[in-house]
N, C-alpha and C positions, 0 to 999 in steps of 0.2 A: 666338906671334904676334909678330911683328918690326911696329914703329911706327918710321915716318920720319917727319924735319919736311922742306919745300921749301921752299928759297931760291931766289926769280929774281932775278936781276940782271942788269939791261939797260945795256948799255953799246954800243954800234952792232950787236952781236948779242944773242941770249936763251940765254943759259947757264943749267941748272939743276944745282943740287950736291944731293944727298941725302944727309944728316946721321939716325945715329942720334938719335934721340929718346929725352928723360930719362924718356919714359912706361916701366915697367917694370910687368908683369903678376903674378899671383901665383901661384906655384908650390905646388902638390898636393904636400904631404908625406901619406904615409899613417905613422902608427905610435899607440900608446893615447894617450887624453889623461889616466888615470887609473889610478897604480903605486901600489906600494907599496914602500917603504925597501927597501934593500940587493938590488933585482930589477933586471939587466940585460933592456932592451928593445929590439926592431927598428923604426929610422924610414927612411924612403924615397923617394926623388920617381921620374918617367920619365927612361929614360936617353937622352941624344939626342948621337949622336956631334960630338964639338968642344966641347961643356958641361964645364966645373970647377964643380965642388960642393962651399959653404963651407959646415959644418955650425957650430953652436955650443950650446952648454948651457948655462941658469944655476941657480940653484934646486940645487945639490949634484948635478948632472948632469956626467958625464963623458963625454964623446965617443970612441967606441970605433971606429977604421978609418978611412973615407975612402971618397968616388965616391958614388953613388949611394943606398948603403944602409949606413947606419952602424947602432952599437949604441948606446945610451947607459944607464952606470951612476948608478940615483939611489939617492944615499948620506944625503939629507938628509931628514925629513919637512919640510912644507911645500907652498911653491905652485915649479913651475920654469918654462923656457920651453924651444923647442928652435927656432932658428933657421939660414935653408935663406936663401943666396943662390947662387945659379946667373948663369953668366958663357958668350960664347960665345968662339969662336975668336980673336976681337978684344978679348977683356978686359974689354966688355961687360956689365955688369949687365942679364941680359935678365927676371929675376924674382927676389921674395922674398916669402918668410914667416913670420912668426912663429907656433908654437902656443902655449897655458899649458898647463902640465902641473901635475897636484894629484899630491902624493907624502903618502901615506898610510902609519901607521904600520902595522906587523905586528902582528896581534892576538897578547896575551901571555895565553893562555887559560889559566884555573884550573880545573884537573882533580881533583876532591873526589869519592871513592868513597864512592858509597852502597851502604847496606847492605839485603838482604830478609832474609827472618823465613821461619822452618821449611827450613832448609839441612842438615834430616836429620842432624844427631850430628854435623858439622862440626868441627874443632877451629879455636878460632879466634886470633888473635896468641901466642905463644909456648907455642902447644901446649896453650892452656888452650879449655874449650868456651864458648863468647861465651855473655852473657846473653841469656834467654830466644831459647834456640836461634836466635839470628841471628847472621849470617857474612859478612864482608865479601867480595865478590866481588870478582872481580880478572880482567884478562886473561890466559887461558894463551896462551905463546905467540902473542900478538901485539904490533905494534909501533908505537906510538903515534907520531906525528912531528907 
């Protein structure tokens, strides 16, 4: 949505001049507002032919590309923000906006293998049989990550 201001000015005729107006609207980013450390994500507004689009990151945010739809890598835990100014053909600031972004750490999960009881004759750590025939299970063959 484009906002003018009107100036008349009367001098033996009525001349009207239309001047951009400092109103500026607020531009639709889509992307999360909640990452987690070292996860590149996608942020984006609509694209409208003659628009330049200033992206910015703070918060350990790094701005990945240009145009329309950038990436941004958060490096930091914390709080960040991801800021969008859009400009038109004229240089224009025709909107802006700011998100917060919460950057979350990555859970560091403690995996402690329990043991069950009657594992049939089992042998258990270096080939000896575990007390009172219990036997520590284990994944075969699969791949924890």
């Amino acid at each position: 949505m484009k906002h003018f201001t009107q100036i008349t000015i009367s001098l033996f005729c009525s001349l009207l001049f239309f001047f951009p107006s400092q109103l500026s609207a607020i531009c639709p980013i889509t992307g999360p507002t909640d990452v987690c450390e070292n996860e590149t994500r996608n942020y984006s507004t609509p694209s409208n032919p003659g628009e330049t689009y200033t992206w910015n990151a703070t918060g350990g945010g790094t701005v990945i590309g240009a145009g329309n739809s950038i990436s941004v890598a958060w490096t930091s835990i914390g709080s960040g923000t991801v800021t969008l100014v859009v400009k038109n053909a004229l240089n224009v600031v025709i909107c802006t906006n700011v998100i917060n972004v919460v950057i979350h750490a990555k859970p560091n999960p403690a995996i402690t293998p329990s043991f069950i009881s009657g594992c049939g004759g089992r042998k258990g750590s270096a080939g000896q049989p575990d007390k009172e025939e219990t036997c520590l299970v284990a994944c075969d063959s699969t791949n924890i990550s």
